[in-house]
Backbone bond lengths (Angstrom), bond angles and torsions (degrees), N, CA, C in turn:
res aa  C-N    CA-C-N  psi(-1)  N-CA   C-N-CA  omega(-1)  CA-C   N-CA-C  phi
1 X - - - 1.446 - - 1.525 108.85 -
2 X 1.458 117.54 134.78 0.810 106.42 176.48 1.730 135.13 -86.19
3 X 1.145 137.57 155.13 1.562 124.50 -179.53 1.331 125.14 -75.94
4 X 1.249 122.38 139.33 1.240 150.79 -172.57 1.452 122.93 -67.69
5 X 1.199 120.02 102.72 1.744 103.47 -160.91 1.839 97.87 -61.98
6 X 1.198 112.46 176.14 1.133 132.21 136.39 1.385 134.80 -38.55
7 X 1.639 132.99 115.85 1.666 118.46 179.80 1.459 104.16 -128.17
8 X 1.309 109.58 129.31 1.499 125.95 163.78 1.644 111.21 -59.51
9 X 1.184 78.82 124.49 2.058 79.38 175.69 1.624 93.64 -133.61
10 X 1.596 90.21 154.06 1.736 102.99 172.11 1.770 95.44 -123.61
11 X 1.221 128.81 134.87 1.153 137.62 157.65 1.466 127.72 -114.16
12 X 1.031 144.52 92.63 1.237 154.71 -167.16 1.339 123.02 40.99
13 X 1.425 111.04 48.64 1.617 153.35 -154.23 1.590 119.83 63.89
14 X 1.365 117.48 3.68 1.782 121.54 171.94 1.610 97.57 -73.13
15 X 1.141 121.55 135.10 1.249 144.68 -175.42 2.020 111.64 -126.42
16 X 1.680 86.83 115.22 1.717 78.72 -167.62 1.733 85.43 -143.30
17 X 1.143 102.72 175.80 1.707 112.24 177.96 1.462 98.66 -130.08
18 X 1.163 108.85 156.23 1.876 114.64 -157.76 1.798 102.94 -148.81
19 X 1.145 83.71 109.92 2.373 86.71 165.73 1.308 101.48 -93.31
20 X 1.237 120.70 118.73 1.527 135.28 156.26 1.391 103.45 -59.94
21 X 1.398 135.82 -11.55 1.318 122.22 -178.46 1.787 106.64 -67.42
22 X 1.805 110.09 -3.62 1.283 103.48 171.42 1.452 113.38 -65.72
23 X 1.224 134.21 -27.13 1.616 130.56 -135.68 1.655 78.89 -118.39
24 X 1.670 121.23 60.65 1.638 130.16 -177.31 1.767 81.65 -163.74
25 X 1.200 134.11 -1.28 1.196 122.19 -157.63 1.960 97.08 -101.57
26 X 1.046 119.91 133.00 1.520 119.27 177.54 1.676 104.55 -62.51
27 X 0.787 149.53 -90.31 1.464 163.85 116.47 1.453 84.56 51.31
28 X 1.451 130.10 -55.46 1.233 123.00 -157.34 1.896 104.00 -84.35
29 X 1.440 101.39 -47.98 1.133 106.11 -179.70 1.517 123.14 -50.02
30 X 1.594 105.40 -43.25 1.502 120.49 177.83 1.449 113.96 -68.49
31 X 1.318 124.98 -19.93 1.303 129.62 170.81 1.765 110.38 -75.20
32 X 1.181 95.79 -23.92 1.428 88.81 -166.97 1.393 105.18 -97.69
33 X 1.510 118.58 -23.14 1.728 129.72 167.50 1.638 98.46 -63.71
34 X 1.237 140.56 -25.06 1.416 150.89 -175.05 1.851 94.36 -81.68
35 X 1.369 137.16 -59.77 1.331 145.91 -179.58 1.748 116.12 -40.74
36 X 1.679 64.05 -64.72 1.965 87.96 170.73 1.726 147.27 -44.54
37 X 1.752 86.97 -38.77 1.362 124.56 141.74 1.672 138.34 -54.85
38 X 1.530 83.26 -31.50 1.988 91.93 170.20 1.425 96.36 117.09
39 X 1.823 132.31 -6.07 1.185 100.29 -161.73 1.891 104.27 -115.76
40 X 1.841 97.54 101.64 1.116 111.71 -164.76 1.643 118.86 -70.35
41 X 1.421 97.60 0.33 1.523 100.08 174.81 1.568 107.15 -76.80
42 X 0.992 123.07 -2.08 1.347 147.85 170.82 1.390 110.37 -58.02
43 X 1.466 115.04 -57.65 1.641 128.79 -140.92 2.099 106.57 -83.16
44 X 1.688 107.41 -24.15 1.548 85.62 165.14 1.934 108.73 -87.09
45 X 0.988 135.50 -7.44 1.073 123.15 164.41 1.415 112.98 -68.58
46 X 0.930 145.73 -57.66 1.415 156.61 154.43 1.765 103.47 -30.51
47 X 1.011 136.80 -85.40 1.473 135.28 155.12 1.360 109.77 -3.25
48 X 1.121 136.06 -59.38 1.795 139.49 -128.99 1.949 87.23 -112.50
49 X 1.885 106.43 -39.01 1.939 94.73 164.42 1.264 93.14 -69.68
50 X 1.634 153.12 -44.87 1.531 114.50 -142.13 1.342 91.15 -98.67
51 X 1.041 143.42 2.14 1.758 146.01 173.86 1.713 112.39 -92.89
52 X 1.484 99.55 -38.95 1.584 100.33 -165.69 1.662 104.74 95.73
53 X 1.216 109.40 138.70 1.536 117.44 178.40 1.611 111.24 -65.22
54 X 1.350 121.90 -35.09 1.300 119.95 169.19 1.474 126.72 -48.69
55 X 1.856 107.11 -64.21 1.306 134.95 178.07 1.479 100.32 -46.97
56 X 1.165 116.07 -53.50 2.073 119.01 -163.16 1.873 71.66 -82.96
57 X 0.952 150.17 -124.62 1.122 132.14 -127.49 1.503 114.66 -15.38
58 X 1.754 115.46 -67.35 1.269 108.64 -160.35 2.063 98.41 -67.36
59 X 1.239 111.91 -42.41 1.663 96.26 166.37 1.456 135.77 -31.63
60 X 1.298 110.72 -44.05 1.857 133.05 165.82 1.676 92.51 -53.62
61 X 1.272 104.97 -59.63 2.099 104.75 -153.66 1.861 87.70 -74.61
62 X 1.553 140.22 -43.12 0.976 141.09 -155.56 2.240 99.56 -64.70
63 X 1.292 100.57 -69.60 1.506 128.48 170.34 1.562 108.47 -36.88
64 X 1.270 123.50 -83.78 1.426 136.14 146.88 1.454 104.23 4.07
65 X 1.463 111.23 -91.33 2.199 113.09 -176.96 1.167 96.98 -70.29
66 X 1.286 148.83 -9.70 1.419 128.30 156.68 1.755 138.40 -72.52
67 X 1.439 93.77 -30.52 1.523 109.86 -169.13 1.691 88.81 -136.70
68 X 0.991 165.82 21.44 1.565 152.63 -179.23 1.270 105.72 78.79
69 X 1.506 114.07 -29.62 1.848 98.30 -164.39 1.788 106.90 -169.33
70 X 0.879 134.31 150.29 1.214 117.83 154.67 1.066 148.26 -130.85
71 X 1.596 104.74 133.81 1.535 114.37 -129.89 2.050 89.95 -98.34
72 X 1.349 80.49 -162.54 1.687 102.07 -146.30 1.699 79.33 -93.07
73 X 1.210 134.95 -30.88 1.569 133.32 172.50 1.874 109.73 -47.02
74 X 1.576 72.70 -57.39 1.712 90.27 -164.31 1.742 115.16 -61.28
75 X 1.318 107.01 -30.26 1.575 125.62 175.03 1.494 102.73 -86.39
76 X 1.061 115.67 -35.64 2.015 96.65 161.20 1.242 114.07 -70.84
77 X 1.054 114.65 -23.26 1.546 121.64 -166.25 1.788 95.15 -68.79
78 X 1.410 113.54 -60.15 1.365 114.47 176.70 1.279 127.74 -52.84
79 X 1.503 112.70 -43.19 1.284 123.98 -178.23 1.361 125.72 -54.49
80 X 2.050 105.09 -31.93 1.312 114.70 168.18 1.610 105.52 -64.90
81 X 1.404 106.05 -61.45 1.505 109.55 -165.65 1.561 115.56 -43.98
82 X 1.484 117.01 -38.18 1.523 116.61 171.86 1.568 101.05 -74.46
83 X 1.044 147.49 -49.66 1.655 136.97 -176.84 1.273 108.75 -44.13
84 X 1.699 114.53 -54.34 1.457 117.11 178.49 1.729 140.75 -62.80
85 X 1.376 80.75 -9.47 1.685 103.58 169.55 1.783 112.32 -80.92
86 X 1.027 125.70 -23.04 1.524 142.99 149.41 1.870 113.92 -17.25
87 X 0.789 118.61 109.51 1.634 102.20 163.03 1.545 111.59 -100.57
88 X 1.266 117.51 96.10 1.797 126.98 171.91 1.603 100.24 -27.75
89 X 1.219 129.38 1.33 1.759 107.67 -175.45 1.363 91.68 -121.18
90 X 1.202 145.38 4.77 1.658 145.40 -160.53 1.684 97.70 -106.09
């Protein structure tokens, strides 16, 4: 398989770079077969592999001084926006 470049994303001015070579990771997949299922205690572990533990930290501290906090809307909200940056043929 081949590797996945790197993609710059801006989300409601958070600026992060993202390897889709995560969404190849078992761990990730099984977290998300766990979501899928209903069990949303699942979904920041799952979040923090397709972000990286760094990125979801500074995302939490970015979201947080922007809005008071960041909520579970606002982190789906991202989670789509990084999935959708994906090209299904790569």
């Amino acid at each position: 398989m081949a590797e996945k470049s790197d993609k710059d994303i801006e989300f409601e001015g958070f600026k992060f770079k993202f390897n889709a070579d995560v969404l190849d990771d078992m761990e990730f997949l099984e977290l998300s077969e766990r979501v899928e299922k209903g069990d949303l205690l699942a979904y920041p572990s799952l979040v923090k592999i397709l972000l990286g533990e760094e990125t979801y930290e500074k995302a939490k501290a970015y979201f947080a001084e922007k809005y008071g906090r960041f909520t579970a809307t606002k982190c789906g909200e991202l989670f789509n926006k990084t999935l959708a940056t994906v090209d299904p043929k790569e």
